[in-house]
GUKERO-351769 format. One line per field, with one value per residue (C-alpha): residue number from 0; x, y, z. Coordinates in nm, 4 decimals, always signed. Layout:
<nodes>
num	NUM;...
east	X;...
north	Y;...
up	Z;...
</nodes>
This chain:
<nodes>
num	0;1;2;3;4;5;6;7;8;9;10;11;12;13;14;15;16;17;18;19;20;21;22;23;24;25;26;27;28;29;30;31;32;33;34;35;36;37;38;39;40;41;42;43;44;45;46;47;48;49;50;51;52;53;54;55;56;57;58;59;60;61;62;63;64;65;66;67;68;69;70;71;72;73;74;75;76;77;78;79;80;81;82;83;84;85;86;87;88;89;90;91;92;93;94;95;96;97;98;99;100;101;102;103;104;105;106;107;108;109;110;111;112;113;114;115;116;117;118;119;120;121;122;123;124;125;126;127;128;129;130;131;132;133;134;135;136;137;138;139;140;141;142;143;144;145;146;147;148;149;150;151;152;153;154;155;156;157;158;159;160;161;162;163;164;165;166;167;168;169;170;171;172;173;174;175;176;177;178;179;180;181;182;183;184;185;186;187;188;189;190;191;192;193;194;195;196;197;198;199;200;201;202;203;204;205;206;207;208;209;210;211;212;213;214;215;216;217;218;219;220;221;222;223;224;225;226;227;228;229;230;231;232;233;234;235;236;237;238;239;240;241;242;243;244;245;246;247;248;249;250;251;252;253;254;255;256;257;258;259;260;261;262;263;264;265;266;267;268;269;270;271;272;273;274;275;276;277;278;279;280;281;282;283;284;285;286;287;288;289;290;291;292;293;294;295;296;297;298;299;300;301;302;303;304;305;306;307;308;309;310;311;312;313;314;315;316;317;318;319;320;321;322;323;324;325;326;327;328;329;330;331;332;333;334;335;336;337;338;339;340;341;342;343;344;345;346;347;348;349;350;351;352;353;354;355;356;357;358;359;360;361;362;363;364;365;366;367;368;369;370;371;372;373;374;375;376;377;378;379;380;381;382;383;384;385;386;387;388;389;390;391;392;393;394;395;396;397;398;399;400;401;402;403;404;405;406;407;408;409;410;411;412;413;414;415;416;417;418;419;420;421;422;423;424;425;426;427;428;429;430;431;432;433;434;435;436;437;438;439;440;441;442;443;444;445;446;447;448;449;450;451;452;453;454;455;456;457;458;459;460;461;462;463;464;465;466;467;468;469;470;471;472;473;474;475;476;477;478;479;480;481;482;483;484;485;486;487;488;489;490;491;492;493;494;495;496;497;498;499;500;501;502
east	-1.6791;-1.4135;-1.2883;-0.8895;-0.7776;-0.4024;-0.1743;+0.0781;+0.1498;+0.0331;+0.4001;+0.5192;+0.3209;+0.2831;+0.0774;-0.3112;-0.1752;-0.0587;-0.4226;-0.6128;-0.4550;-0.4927;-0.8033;-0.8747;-0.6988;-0.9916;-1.2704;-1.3214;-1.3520;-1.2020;-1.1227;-0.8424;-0.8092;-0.4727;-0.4288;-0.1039;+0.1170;-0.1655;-0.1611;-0.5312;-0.8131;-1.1034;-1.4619;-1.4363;-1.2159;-1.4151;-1.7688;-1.5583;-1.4215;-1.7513;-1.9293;-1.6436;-1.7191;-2.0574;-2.1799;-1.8539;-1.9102;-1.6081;-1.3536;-0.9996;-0.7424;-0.3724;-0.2684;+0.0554;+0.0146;+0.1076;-0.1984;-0.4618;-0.5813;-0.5947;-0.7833;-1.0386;-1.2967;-1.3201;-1.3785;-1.6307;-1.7790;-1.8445;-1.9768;-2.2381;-2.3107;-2.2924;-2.2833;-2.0236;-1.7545;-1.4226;-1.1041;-0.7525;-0.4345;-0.1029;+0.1953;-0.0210;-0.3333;-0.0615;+0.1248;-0.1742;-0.5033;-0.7126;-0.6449;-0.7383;-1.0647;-1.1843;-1.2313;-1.2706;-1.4873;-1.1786;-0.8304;-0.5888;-0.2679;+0.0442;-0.0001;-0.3143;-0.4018;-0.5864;-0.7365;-0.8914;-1.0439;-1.1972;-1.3000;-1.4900;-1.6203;-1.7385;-1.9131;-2.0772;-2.2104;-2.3777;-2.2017;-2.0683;-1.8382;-1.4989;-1.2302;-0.9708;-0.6090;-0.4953;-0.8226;-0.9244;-1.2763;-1.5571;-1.7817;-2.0241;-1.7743;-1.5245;-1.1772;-1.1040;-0.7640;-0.7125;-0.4017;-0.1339;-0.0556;-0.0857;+0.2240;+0.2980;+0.5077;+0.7036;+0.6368;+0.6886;+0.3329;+0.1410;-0.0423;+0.2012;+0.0762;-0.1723;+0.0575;-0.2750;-0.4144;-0.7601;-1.0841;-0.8047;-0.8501;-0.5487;-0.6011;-0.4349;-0.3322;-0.3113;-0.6515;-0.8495;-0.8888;-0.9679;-0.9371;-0.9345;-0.6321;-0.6592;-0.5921;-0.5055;-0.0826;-0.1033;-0.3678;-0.1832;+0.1263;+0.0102;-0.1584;+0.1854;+0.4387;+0.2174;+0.2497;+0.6397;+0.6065;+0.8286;+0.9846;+0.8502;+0.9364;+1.0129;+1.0023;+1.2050;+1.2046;+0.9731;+1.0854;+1.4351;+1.6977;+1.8028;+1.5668;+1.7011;+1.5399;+1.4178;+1.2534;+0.9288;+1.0413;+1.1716;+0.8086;+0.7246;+1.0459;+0.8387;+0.5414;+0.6575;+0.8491;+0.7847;+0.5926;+0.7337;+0.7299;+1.0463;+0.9271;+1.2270;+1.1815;+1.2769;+1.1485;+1.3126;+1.5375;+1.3131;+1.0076;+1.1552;+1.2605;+0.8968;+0.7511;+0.9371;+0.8721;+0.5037;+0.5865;+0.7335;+0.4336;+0.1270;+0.4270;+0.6376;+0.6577;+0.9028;+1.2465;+1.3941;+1.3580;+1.4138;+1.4060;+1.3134;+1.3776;+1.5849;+1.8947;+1.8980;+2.2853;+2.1578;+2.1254;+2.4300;+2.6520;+2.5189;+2.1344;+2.2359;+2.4300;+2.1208;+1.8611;+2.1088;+2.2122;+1.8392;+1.7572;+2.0493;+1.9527;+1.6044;+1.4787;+1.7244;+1.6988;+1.9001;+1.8183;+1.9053;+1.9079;+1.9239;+2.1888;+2.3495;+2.7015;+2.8030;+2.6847;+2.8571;+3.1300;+3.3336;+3.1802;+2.8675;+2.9033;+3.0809;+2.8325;+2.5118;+2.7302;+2.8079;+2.4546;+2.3246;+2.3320;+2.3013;+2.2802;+2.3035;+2.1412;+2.3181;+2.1478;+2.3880;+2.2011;+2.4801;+2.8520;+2.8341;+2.9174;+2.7833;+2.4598;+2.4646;+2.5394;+2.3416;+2.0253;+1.9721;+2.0814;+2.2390;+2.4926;+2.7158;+3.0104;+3.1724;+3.4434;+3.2267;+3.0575;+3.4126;+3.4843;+3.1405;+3.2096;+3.5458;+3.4353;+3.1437;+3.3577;+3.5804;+3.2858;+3.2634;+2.9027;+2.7466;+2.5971;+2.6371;+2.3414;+2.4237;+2.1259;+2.1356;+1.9138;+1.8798;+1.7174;+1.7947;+1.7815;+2.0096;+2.2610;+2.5259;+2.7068;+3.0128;+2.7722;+2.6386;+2.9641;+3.1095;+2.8080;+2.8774;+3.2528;+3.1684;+2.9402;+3.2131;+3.5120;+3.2738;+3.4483;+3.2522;+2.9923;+2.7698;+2.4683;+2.3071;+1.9582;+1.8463;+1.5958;+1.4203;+1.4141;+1.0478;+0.9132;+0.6829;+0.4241;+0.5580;+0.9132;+1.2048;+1.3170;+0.9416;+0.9008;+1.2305;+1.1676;+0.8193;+1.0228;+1.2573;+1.0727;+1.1607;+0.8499;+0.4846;+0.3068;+0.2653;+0.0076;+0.2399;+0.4559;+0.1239;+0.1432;+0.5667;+0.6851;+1.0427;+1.1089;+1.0129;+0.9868;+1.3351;+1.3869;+1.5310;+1.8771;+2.2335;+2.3564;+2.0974;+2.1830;+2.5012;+2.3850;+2.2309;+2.5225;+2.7458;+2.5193;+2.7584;+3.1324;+3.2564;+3.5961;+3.7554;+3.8416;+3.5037;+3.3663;+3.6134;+3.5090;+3.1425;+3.2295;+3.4494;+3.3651;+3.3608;+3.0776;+2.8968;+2.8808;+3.0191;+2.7321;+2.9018;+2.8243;+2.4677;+2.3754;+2.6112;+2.4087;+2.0855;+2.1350;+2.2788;+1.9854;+1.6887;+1.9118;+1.6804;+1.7613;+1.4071;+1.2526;+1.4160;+1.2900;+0.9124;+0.8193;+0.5645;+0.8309;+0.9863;+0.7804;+0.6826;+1.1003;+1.1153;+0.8262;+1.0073;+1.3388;+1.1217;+0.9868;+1.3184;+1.5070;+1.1693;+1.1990;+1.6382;+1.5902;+1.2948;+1.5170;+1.7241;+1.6182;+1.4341;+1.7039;+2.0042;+2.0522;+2.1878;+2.4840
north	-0.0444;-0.2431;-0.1844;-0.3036;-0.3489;-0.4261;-0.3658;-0.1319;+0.2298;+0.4384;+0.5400;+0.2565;-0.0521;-0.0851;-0.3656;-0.1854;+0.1366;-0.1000;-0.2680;+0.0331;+0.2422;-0.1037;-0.1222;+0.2391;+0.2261;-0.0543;+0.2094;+0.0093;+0.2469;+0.1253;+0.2419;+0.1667;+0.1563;+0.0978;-0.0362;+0.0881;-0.1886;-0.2253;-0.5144;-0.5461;-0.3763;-0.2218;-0.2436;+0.1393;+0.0655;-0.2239;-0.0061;+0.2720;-0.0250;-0.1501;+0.2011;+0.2317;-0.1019;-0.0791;-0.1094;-0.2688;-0.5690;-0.7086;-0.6509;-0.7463;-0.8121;-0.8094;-1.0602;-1.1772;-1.4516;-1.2328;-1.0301;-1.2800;-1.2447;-0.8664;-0.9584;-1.2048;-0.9981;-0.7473;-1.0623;-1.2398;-0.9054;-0.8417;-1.1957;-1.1575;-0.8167;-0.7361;-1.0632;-0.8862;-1.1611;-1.1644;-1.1879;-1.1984;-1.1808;-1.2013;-1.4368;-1.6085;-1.7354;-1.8056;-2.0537;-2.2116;-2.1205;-2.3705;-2.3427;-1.9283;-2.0167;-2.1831;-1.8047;-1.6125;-1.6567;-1.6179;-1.6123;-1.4412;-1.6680;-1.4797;-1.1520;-1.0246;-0.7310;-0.9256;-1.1959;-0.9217;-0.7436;-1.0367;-1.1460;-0.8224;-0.8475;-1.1780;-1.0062;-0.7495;-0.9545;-1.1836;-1.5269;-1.8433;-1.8581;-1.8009;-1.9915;-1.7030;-1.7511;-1.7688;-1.7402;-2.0152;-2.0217;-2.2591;-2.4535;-2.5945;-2.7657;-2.8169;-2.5993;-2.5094;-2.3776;-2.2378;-2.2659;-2.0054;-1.8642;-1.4786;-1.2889;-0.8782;-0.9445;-0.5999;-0.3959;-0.0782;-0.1518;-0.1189;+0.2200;+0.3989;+0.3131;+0.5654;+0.8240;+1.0529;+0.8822;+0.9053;+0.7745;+0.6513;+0.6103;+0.5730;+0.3694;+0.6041;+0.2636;+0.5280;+0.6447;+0.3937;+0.7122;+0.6156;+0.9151;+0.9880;+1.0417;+1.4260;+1.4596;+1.8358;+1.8673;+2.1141;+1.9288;+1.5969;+1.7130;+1.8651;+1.5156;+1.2834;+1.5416;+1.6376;+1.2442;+1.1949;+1.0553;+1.2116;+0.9032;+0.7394;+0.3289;+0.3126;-0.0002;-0.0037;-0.3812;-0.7015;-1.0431;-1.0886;-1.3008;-1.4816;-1.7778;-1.8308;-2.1206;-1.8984;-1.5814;-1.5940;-1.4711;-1.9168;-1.9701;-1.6893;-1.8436;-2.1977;-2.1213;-1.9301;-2.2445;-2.4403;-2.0966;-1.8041;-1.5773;-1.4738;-1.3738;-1.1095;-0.8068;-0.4746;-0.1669;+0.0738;+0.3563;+0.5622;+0.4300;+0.5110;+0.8851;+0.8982;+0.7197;+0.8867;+1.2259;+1.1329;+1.0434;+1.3744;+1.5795;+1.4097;+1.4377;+1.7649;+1.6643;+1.3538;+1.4016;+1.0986;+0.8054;+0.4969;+0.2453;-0.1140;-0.3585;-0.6108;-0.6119;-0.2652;-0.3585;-0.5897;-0.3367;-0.2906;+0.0765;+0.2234;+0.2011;+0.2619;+0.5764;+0.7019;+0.6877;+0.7945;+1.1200;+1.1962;+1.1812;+1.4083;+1.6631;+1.6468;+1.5810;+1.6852;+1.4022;+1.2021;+0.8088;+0.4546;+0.1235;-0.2312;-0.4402;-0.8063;-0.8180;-0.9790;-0.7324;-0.4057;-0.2727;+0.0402;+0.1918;+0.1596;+0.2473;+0.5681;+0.6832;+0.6508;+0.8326;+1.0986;+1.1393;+1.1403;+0.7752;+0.8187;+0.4066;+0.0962;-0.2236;-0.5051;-0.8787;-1.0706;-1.3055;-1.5283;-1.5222;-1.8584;-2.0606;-2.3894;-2.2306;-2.0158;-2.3136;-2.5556;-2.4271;-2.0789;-2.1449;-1.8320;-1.7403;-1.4950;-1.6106;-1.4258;-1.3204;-1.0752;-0.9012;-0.8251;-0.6933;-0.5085;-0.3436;-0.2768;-0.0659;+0.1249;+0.1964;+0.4121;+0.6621;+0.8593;+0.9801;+0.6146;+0.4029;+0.0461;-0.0603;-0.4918;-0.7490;-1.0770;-1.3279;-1.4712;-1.7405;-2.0317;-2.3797;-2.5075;-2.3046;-2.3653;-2.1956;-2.1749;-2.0658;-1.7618;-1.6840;-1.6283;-1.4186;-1.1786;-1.1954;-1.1073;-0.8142;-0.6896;-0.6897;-0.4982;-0.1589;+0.2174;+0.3728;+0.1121;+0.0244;-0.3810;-0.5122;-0.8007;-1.0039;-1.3313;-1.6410;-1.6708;-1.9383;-1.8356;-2.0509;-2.2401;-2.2721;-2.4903;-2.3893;-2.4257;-2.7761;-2.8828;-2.7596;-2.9652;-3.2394;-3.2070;-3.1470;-2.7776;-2.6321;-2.7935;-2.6257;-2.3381;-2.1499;-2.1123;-1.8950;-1.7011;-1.4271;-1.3541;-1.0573;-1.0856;-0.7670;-0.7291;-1.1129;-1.1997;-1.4359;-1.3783;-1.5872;-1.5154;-1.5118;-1.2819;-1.0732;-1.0591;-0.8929;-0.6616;-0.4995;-0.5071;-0.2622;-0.0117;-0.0973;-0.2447;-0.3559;-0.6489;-0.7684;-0.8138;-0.9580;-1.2013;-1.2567;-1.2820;-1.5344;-1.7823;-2.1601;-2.0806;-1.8281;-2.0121;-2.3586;-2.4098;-2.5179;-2.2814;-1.9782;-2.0915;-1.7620;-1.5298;-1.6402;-1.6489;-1.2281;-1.1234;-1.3345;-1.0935;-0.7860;-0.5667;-0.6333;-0.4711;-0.7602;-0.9940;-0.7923;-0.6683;-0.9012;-0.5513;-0.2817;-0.5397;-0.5553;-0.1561;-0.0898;-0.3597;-0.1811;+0.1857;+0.0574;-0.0270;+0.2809;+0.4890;+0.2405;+0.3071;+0.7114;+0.6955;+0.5106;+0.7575;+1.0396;+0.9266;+0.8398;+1.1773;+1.4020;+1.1828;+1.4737;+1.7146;+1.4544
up	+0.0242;+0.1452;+0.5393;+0.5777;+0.8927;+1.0337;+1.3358;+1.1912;+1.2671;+0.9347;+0.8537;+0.8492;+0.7975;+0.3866;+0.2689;+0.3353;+0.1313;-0.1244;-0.0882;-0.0882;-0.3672;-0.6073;-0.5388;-0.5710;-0.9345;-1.0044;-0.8438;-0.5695;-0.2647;+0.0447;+0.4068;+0.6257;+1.0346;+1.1338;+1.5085;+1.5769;+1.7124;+2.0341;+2.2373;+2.3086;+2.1953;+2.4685;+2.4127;+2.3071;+2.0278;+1.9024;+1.9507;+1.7729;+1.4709;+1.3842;+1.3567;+1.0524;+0.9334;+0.9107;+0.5278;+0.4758;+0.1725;+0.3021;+0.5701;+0.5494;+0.8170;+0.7395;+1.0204;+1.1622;+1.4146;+1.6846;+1.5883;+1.6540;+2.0016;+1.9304;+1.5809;+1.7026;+1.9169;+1.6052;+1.3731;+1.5928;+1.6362;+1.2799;+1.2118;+1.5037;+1.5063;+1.1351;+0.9242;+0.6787;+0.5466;+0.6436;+0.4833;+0.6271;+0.4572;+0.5868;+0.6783;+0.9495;+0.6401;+0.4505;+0.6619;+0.7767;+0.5780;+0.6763;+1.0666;+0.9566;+0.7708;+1.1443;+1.2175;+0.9106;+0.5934;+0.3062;+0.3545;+0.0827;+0.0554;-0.0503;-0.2360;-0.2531;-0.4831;-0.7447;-0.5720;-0.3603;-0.6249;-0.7829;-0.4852;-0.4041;-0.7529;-0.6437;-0.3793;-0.5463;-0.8054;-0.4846;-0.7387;-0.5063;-0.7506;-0.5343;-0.7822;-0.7389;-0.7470;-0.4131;-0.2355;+0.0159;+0.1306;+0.3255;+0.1227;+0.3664;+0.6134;+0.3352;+0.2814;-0.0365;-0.1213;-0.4677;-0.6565;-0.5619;-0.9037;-0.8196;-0.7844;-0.8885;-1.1608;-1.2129;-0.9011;-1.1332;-1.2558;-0.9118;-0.8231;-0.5287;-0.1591;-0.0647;+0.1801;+0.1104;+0.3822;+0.1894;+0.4160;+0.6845;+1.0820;+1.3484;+1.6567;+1.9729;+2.2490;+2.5322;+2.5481;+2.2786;+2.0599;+1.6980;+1.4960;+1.1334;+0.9425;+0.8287;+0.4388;+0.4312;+0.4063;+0.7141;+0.9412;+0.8392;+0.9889;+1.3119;+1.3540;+1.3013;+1.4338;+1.7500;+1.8602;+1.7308;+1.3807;+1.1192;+1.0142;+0.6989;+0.6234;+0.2188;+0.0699;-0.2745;-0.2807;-0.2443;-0.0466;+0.0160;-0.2147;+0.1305;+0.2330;+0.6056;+0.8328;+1.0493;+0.8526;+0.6881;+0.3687;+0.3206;+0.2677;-0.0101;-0.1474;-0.1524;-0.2979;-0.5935;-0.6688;-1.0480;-1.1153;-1.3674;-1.0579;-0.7945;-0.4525;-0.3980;-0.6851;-0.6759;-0.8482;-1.0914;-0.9777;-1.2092;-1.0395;-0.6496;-0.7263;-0.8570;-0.5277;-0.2651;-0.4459;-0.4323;-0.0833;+0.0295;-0.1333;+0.0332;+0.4394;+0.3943;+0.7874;+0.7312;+0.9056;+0.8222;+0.5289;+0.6449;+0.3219;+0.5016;+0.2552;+0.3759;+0.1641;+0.0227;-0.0775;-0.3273;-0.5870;-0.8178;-0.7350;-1.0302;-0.9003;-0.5119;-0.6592;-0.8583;-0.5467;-0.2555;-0.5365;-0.5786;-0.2410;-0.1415;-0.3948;-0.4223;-0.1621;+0.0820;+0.3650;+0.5492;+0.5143;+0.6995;+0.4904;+0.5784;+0.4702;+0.4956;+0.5712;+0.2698;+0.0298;+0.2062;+0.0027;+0.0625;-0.2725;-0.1776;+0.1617;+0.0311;-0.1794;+0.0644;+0.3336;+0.0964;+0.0021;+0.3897;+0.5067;+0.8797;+0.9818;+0.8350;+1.0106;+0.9483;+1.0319;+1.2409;+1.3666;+1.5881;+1.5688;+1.5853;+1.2629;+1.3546;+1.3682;+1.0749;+0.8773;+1.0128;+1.1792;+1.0126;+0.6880;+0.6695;+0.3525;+0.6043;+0.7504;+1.0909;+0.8384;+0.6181;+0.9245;+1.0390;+0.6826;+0.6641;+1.0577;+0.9014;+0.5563;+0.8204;+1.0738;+0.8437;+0.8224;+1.1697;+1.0516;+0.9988;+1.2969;+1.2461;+1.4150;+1.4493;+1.5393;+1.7115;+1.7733;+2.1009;+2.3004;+2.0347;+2.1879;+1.9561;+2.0830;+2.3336;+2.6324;+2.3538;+2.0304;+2.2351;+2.3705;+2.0289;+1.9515;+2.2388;+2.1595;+1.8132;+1.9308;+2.1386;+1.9061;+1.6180;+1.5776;+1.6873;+1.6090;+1.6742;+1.8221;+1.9236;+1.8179;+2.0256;+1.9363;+2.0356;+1.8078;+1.7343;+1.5418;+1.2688;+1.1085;+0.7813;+0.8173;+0.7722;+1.1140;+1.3383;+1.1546;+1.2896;+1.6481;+1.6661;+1.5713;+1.7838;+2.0561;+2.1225;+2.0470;+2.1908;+1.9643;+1.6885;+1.9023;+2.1851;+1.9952;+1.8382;+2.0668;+2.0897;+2.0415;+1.8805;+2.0059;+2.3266;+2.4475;+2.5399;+2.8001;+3.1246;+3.1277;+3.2461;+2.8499;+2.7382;+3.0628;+2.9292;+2.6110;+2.7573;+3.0095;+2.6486;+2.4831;+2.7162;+2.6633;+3.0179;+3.1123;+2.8973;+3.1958;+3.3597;+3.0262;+3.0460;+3.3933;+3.3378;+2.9881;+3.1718;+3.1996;+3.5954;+3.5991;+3.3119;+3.3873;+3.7230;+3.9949;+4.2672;+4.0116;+4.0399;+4.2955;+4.0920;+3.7221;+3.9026;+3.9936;+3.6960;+3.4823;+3.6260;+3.4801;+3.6753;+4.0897;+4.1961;+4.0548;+4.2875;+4.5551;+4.4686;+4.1540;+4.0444;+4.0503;+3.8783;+3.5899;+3.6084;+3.5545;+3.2272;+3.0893;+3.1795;+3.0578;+2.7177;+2.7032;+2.7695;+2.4893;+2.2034;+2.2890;+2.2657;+1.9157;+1.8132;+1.8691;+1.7145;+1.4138;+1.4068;+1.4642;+1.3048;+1.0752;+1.3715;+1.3892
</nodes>
């Protein structure tokens, strides 16, 4: 038996039903406790994990790096109480596998079906014989890395994540509930629907054909390099009908499909056509994609909306074209995301839903001003994604900020939260009071050289910065109203994403 462990809701996190079902194919048995999103684990929970780890040969961690405080107890845990190996997997042993192996007994660099099989075979068979493609492992106090040579060729050829839910446990944050995942169609959906999940995250695609500074798909893009392999693939129309009909069988409860690859535009019209057509007609559901700017056309656009496209997220990132070029790397230009709002905004039914990254330090008072200016001048319906630069582990972009002396260190960015983390400053303030439309006036106001740079502004910056006034006053109501504002923004986005269809 092999225990896999990660941090993702079970509707939507994919790579330990991808795990599990391989290794299921190769009669490997396998269960899988997923954390859901927590941000720190009681002694319940961990009591609770290692009674379901227990006659585990190996456990495996999917791990970001924002994971690893949460991870750490469970690991040290197992070692000490249990002396089963570990293995973690993820974009945090892949950027730095020998930091990971400090902690853990095997790490699992890039993909990881194969090398985890072989290295449960490994195992079983009680060999020291660990010289698996993209394994890394202790010998005594030396590191070794194999060779990264293991990539899924055709994605059509992999067994469908396991939306069965066989032998799977959900954590419940609230109450440190872990509970297992019922398999019986009725039971399964009084269990999601009872605690508002009807949403299911589809993945059609692998990677993404953009390598920007910032994003940890630049480092998949790396180590494929000189190899026969591509890090972005996508799968065959014929093999996402049969998928997402799979899907729909083992959750009649699913509302809404949201398919979460990153560039879902990428496909050519006669593909996009094909899956938007079959999931109009058979399985009678309305969808959101992802998209980048550059790649919406009015065809395309036509089509999903036709076939029940309810919102498209488009990646922004800044309106700034200095730092598009130059720091993110980014192939979008401030001209195509005006062409993209354009072709969306012609559909009343669509929500252009626009994200932009925040709290860069290479940007200045006039790069995040054309940002916001940007935002505001996008065309209805619309909606605004913030997010906070975070520096991930392996990049183009985290190299250059050690360097250049923006960043102390990659542990201080190990427990960020891109989503949730943004810092408290008059610009990002700013943001924030334009995800309402105010007076052009007043934005004008609040973007002018005097109220942004001007010393005598000072007082005026310094109130609008906390965006929440309480917290000027009583530092905890404060933080009590940012965490009820959270709340109030997850459960307006939930509902909508489950109900879109009553638009």
């Amino acid at each position: 038996m092999i225990t896999l462990i990660g941090n993702g809701h079970p509707l939507e996190e994919i790579s330990l039903k991808t795990l599990s079902s391989y290794l299921n194919f190769h009669q490997i048995p396998t269960q899988v406790i997923y954390l859901t999103n927590c941000s720190k684990l009681t002694d319940q929970a961990i009591k609770k994990i290692l009674e379901i780890t227990a006659g585990s040969l190996v456990v495996g961690f999917s791990l970001m790096s924002k994971d690893l405080d949460i991870f750490l107890p469970i690991i040290n845990s197992i070692k000490k109480n249990q002396n089963i190996p570990v293995v973690l997997g993820g974009i945090h042993p892949t950027a730095l596998p020998k930091e990971s192996l400090e902690f853990a007994d095997f790490v699992c660099i890039g993909e990881g079906e194969e090398p985890l099989r072989q290295l449960y075979k490994a195992l079983e068979k009680k060999t020291n014989n660990f010289n698996i493609p993209n394994i890394g492992y202790k010998n005594g106090e030396k590191k070794v890395i194999n060779p990264i040579t293991y990539f899924v060729d055709s994605l059509d050829n992999l067994p469908f994540p396991d939306y069965a839910f066989q032998n799977s446990y959900m954590l419940f944050p609230e109450n440190s509930e872990i509970k297992k995942i019922p398999t019986q169609l009725e039971e399964k959906g009084k269990f999601f629907v009872a605690h508002d999940h009807t949403t299911l995250l589809f993945y059609s695609q692998r990677g993404c054909n953009f390598a920007c500074t910032y994003c940890s798909n630049s480092l998949y893009h790396k180590l494929v390099q000189g190899s026969k392999h591509k890090w972005h693939r996508t799968t065959s129309v014929q093999r996402v009908k049969e998928e997402l009909k799979t899907h729909m069988n083992n959750l009649p409860f699913i509302r809404l499909i949201s398919i979460n690859d990153d560039n879902f535009l990428v496909r050519d019209i006669k593909e996009i056509e094909e899956i938007a057509m079959f999931i109009k007609n058979e399985l009678n559901k309305p969808f959101t994609i992802n998209a980048t700017p550059s790649f919406v056309t009015e065809e395309k656009v036509s089509v999903l909306v036709k076939c029940g496209l309810k919102q498209i997220a488009l990646g922004v990132q800044s309106g700034s074209e200095k730092i598009l070029k130059n720091v993110y790397r980014r192939a979008v230009t401030k001209k195509q995301v005006l062409e993209a709002a354009e072709i969306t905004s012609k559909f009343q039914e669509l929500n252009a839903d626009y994200g932009f990254i925040l709290d860069n330090p290479y940007e200045n008072d006039d790069d995040w001003r054309e940002s916001l200016r940007l935002w505001i001048s996008l065309p209805q319906r619309k909606t605004l994604s913030l997010y906070t630069l975070e520096f991930f582990p392996g990049t183009e972009l985290t190299n250059r900020a050690i360097s250049d002396g923006y960043l102390a260190s990659l542990s201080s960015e190990f427990n960020k939260n891109y989503r949730q983390d943004i810092k408290y400053s008059y610009a990002n303030s700013l943001f924030f009071l334009n995800m309402v439309a105010i007076p052009k006036w007043l934005n004008n106001l609040l973007m002018s050289d005097v109220l942004v740079k001007s010393r005598i502004a000072a007082p005026i910056r310094f109130i609008i910065k906390n965006r929440y006034p309480a917290e000027l006053i009583v530092p905890i109501i404060g933080k009590i109203i940012r965490k009820i504002k959270y709340k109030i923004k997850c459960l307006i986005r939930k509902n909508y994403l489950h109900y879109v269809n009553l638009f």
